[in-house]
Residue, then its C-alpha position, 0 to 999 in steps of 0.5 A: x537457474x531460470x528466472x521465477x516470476x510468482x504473480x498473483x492469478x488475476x488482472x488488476x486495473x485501478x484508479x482512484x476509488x475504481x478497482x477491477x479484479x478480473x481473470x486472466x481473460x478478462x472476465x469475472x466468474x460468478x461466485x469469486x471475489x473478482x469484481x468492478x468495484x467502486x466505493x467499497x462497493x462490487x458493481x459488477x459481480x459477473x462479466x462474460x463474453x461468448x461468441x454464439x454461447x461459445x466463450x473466447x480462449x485466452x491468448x495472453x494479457x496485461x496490464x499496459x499501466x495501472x490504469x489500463x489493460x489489454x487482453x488477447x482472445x481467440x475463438x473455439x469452433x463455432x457453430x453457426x447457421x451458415x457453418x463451422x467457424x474453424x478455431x483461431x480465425x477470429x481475433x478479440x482483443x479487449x481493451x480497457x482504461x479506468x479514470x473513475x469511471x471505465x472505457x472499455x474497447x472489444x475489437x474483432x478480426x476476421x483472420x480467416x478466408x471465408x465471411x463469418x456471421x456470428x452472435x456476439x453476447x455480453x453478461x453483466x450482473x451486479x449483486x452490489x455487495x459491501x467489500x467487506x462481505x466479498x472478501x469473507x465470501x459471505x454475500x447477503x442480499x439487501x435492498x432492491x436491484x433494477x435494471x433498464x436497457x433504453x434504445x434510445x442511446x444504446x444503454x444498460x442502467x442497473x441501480x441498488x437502492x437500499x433506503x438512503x443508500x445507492x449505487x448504480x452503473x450505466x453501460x452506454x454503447x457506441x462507435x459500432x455498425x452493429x445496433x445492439x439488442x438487450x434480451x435474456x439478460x444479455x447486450x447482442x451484437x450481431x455480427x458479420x465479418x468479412x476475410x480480413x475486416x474488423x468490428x469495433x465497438x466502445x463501452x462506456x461504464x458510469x459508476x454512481x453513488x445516487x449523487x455523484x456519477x462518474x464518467x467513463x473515459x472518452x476516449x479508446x485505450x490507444x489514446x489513453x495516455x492523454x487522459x488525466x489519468x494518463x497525465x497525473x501518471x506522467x508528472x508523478x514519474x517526472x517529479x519524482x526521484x530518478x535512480x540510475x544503477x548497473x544492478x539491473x535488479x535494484x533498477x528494476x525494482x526501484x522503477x516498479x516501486x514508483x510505479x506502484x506508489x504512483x497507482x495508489x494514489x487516492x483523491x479525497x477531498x481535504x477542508x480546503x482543496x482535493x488532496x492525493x494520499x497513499x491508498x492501502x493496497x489492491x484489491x481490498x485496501x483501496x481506502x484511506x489508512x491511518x498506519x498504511x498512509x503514513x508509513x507509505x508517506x514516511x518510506x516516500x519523503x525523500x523520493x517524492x517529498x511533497x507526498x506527506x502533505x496530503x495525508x497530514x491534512x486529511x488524518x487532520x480532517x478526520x482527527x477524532x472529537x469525542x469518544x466514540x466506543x462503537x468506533x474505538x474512537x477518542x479525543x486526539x485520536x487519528x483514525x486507523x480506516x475510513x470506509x465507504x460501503x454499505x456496511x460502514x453506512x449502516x455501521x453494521x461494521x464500525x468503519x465509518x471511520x474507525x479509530x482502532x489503531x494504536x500507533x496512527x496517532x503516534x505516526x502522525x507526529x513522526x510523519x510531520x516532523x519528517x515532511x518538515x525536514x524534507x520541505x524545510x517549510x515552517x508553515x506546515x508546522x504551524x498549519x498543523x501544529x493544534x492537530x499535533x497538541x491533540x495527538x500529545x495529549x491523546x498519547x498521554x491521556x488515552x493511550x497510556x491507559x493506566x497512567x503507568x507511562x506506557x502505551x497500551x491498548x484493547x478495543x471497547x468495541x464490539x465489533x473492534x479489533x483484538x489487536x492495534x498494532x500493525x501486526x492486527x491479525x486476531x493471533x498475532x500477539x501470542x504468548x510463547x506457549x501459543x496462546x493469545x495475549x491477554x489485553x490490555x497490550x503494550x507491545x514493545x514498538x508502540x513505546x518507541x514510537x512515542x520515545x521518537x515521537x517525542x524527541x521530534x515534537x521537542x525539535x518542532x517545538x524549538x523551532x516554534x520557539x516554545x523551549x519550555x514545552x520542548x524541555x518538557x518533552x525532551x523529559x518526558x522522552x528521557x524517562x520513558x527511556x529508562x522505563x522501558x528499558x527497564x521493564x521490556x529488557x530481559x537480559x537471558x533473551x538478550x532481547x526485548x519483551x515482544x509486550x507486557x499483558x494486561x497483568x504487566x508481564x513479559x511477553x517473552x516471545x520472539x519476534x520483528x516488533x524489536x527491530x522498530x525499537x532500534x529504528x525508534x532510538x529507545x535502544x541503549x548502545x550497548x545493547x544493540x547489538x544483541x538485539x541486531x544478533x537476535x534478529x539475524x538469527x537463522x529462526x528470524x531471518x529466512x533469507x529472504x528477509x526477517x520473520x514476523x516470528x520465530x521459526x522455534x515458535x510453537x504457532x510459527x506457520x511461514x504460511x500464516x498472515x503474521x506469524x511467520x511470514x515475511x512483511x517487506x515493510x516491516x523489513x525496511x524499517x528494521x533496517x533502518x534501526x540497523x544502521x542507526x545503530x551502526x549495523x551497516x553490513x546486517x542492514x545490506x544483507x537484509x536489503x539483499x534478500x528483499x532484493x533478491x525475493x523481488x525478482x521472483x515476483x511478477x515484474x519485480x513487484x512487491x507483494x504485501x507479505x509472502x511466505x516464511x519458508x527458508x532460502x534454499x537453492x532449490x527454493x523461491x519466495x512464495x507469495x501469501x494467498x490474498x496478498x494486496x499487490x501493489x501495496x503501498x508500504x510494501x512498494x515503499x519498503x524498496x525505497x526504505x531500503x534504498x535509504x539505509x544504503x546511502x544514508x540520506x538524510x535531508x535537513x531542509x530547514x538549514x538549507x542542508x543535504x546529509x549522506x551517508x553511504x554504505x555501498x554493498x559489494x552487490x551494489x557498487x555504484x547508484x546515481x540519484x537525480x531530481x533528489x529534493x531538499x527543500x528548494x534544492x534539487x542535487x544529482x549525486x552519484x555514489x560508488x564503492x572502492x575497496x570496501x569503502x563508499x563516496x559520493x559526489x554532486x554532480x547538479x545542485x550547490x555542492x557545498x550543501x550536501x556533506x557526510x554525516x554518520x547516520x548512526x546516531x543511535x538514540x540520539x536524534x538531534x542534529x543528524x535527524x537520520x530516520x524518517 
């Protein structure tokens, strides 16, 4: 069968708060939702260039990195003064590269025999609308646009200023013969070619907030590479985990995985220093989560094990005072996203931060148990330890809104989310009849969060010496056990309630969320292994990875956002709670089917969800319209998966490495290097014997890496082998 590559029918190009959306060609239509957007806020909503009124036709185009692109254009016949230009004699190739701001370069060559004169002309407008009302396709207009051209410096400025609220883009011009003119709205360069002669021009793009001003890169594309950018790019491939492997598809996927981790990486300004966190994804998450981050920081521990710190910081900054019910914000409660647009400005919408979430707050301590066990630094702990008192009490006070033990959620805001956990589309929590969940909900993963949570906070505790505290917790984790196995268990299913409604009933209605229970620990043994059957069901599992829900169920649509489709994240951490349980064949066959969907995707690159539609022969992975690509926690599902394979399990604070592989017949051999634990760095290669896996050290003190069995099922202690 010839390989398949299902990409998304646009370029991006992002960096930091800078994201371009545009058309194959480079150019951005009017009425769509590509733009130049800077701060959750479109800068340019229109992007064309024309040779005499005549747009250029597409050749090919790309991106170089996630920073910079190139595209390739060719001429129509062009009608001129001194004649015909005849098609495809005249090259174009624009070229750009965004370190906040954005370097653009258009090069032009004359392919033909004959001189060629011919008006270049280039549209920009900006109609500066909130991200939000470009993703809804609803754009109202607001505040006041001007625009001056200078020719003093060759310059198009362009401000919106709606009171105290601004944003503005300057195009400066150099590095040409050709002095552009500014008239009808567009920048003309008139332009003369020679047989085989060149024109070149740079466009600078400073994009600014009404306080601070970004600078466009100085120098051209070519050079790219030394710019910051370029630089942070380098040092996060080199500090990063390396993965050698004879399946060119895991290879493939694992290098693209880095990649895209490595384009999210969002600076924001923590109390002390500027810190580097996982972005959601592109083009509608560039912005600061509480979920998204944290996961993303979760599936990274092990390749990149400083990455958690920046996130635990700036959820701490961010870490609610008051109760706010606009903003569903509590006391203790960690944020679910911080916008930076006109709208959450104006609190039009509540995001400015909005708390919304009912599992951030949960994930924080997870997150700061697992960066411990990766660094081994005792410090962190203490640095955070009166964030994680808060995010305790928050769990105990606030989430468990009825005192019945159990975390539930519903938004108090007008403007707040129906649903809080990760599955929060406005129908994602449905009964099995179709019809939406009455709240106040408890979905069945939110109670083994806490249950791990727990567990993990008793072991932090211990190492602060706070043993009684930790005893209490350790309680507190064992009754909440029972509870819930009591109350969420129905034994004809063989499954466990997806929730319990606002009038505590089951919620009988099959779907991913029990597949987190296992990765929580809060399933008994003997249970485990329905759970895992169920799951591996031909309903659930679509051969390209496990459903969100049920194909037997009445709102199943593998085309809907998650009530069908296939979230590879979601994939990653069930197969985590499958090898806990000791399930190792079922987690492979669900890392086989990611695997296998990626290479249907644009150079391997996971998309945030695609469709649910069955493997077939004739069949491939369809990915879901609107789907972010990269996106961080779907690029991190490689990595999860790669984890549950070779059973890593770091435990930097007695200076130890734990493995525990379980190599698949598709995947007989991997070697890691630059793997870090604390202050160590080991290489070790795995491979697959006769159905049986080993490993060996090959750099780093070979007495501190050892075989331990990752299943430890609700147990958590000791082997520490989920993240």
């Amino acid at each position: 069968m010839i390989e398949v590559a299902v990409g998304p029918p646009h370029l991006i190009t992002n960096q930091g708060h800078t994201v371009l959306v545009t058309e194959p060609d480079g150019g951005i239509p009017l009425h769509s939702q590509k733009g130049l957007f800077f701060r959750d806020t479109r800068l340019i909503s229109h992007w064309s260039i024309c040779a005499n009124g005549e747009h250029w036709q597409l050749l090919n185009g790309g991106s170089l990195y996630h920073y910079a692109c190139r595209v390739f254009l060719t001429n129509p016949e062009i009608s001129t003064e001194r004649g015909t230009v005849a098609p495809h004699t005249l090259e174009l190739v624009l070229s750009r590269s965004i370190d906040e701001g954005m370097h653009e370069d258009i090069d032009i060559l004359n392919h033909g025999m004959t001189p060629v004169e011919f008006n270049l002309e280039l549209l920009i407008q900006s109609d500066f609308a909130d991200i939000f009302e470009v993703k809804a396709e609803k754009i109202v207009r607001r505040g006041h646009v001007a625009s001056r051209w200078s020719i003093e410096d060759s310059s198009l400025r362009t401000t919106y200023r709606n009171k105290d609220f601004c944003r503005e883009i300057a195009v400066r011009i150099s590095g040409n013969d050709s002095p552009p003119a500014y008239a009808n709205g567009r920048i003309v360069f008139a332009i003369t070619l020679k047989p085989r002669q060149s024109w070149h021009s740079c466009l600078f793009y400073e994009l600014g907030d009404g306080k601070v001003r970004t600078k466009a890169p100085s120098c051209c594309v070519t050079d790219s590479r030394s710019l910051q950018v370029g630089l942070r790019l380098e040092e996060w491939h080199r500090e990063a985990l390396k993965l050698e492997t004879t399946n060119e598809l895991v290879g493939r996927a694992f290098k693209q995985a880095i990649e895209d981790v490595g384009s999210l990486r969002l600076p924001i300004e923590s109390k002390d220093r500027l810190q580097f966190v996982p972005a959601g994804g592109v083009p509608w998450f560039v912005a600061l989560f509480g979920r998204d981050s944290l996961i993303a920081s979760l599936q990274n521990a092990y390749v990149h094990p400083h990455f958690a710190r920046g996130i635990l910081d700036v959820l701490g900054d961010y870490q609610a005072a008051d109760h706010d019910e606009y903003r569903d914000a509590e006391p203790g409660k960690i944020l679910h996203e911080l916008r930076l647009g006109e709208l959450a400005y104006r609190n039009v919408v509540p995001h400015s931060p909005y708390y919304g979430t009912a599992d951030a707050t949960i994930l924080y301590l997870i997150v700061l148990h697992t960066a411990w066990r990766c660094s081994g630094d005792r410090n962190l702990l203490e640095r955070h330890y009166a964030t994680a008192e808060r995010c305790l009490h928050w769990i105990e006070r606030y989430g468990d809104r009825d005192g019945d033990g159990f975390q539930e959620y519903a938004t108090r805001s007008p403007a707040g989310y129906e649903n809080q956990g990760w599955k929060d589309a406005h129908d994602a929590v449905l009964d099995p009849d179709g019809s939406p969940v009455e709240g106040p909900k408890a979905l069945c993963e939110l109670q083994g969060y806490v249950y791990d949570a727990w567990m993990r906070m008793a072991e932090i505790l211990d190492e602060l010496e706070k043993h009684d505290a930790a005893r209490a917790l350790r309680d507190k984790a064992a009754t909440l056990f029972n509870r819930f196995n009591e109350t969420f268990w129905d034994e004809e299913a063989g499954f466990y309630a997806y929730a319990l409604d606002g009038k505590k009933r089951k919620v009988l209605t099959i779907a991913s969320n029990p597949g987190h229970c296992l990765w929580s620990g809060i399933v008994p043994r003997e249970r485990a292994g329905r759970v895992v059957q169920r799951l591996m069901a031909s309903d659930m599992s679509s051969g390209w990875g496990i459903r969100t829900l049920s194909a037997g169920h009445p709102a199943y649509n593998p085309l809907s956002y998650q009530n069908g489709s296939v979230w590879p994240h979601d994939n990653g951490l069930i197969a985590l709670g499958l090898r806990r349980y000791g399930f190792a064949a079922e987690a492979c066959r669900i890392a086989h089917d990611i695997f296998a969907a990626s290479k249907c995707f644009a150079r391997h690159q996971m998309p945030e969800l695609f469709a649910g539609l069955p493997r077939e022969a004739m069949n491939f992975p369809v990915q879901h319209l609107g789907a972010n690509v990269p996106q961080a926690w779907a690029a991190g599902s490689i990595l999860m998966l790669l984890q549950a394979i070779l059973g890593v399990m770091p435990d930097a604070p007695r200076d130890r490495l734990n493995v525990d592989p379980c190599l698949p017949d598709w995947l007989p051999d991997i070697t890691v290097r630059n793997l870090r634990v604390g202050e160590r760095k080991f290489d070790i290669r795995f491979w697959r014997e006769k159905a049986e896996s080993f490993f060996e050290v090959l750099s780093g003190e070979r007495c501190a890496v050892s075989r331990q069995n990752f299943a430890t099922g609700p147990t958590l202690r000791h082997a520490q082998s989920i993240y």
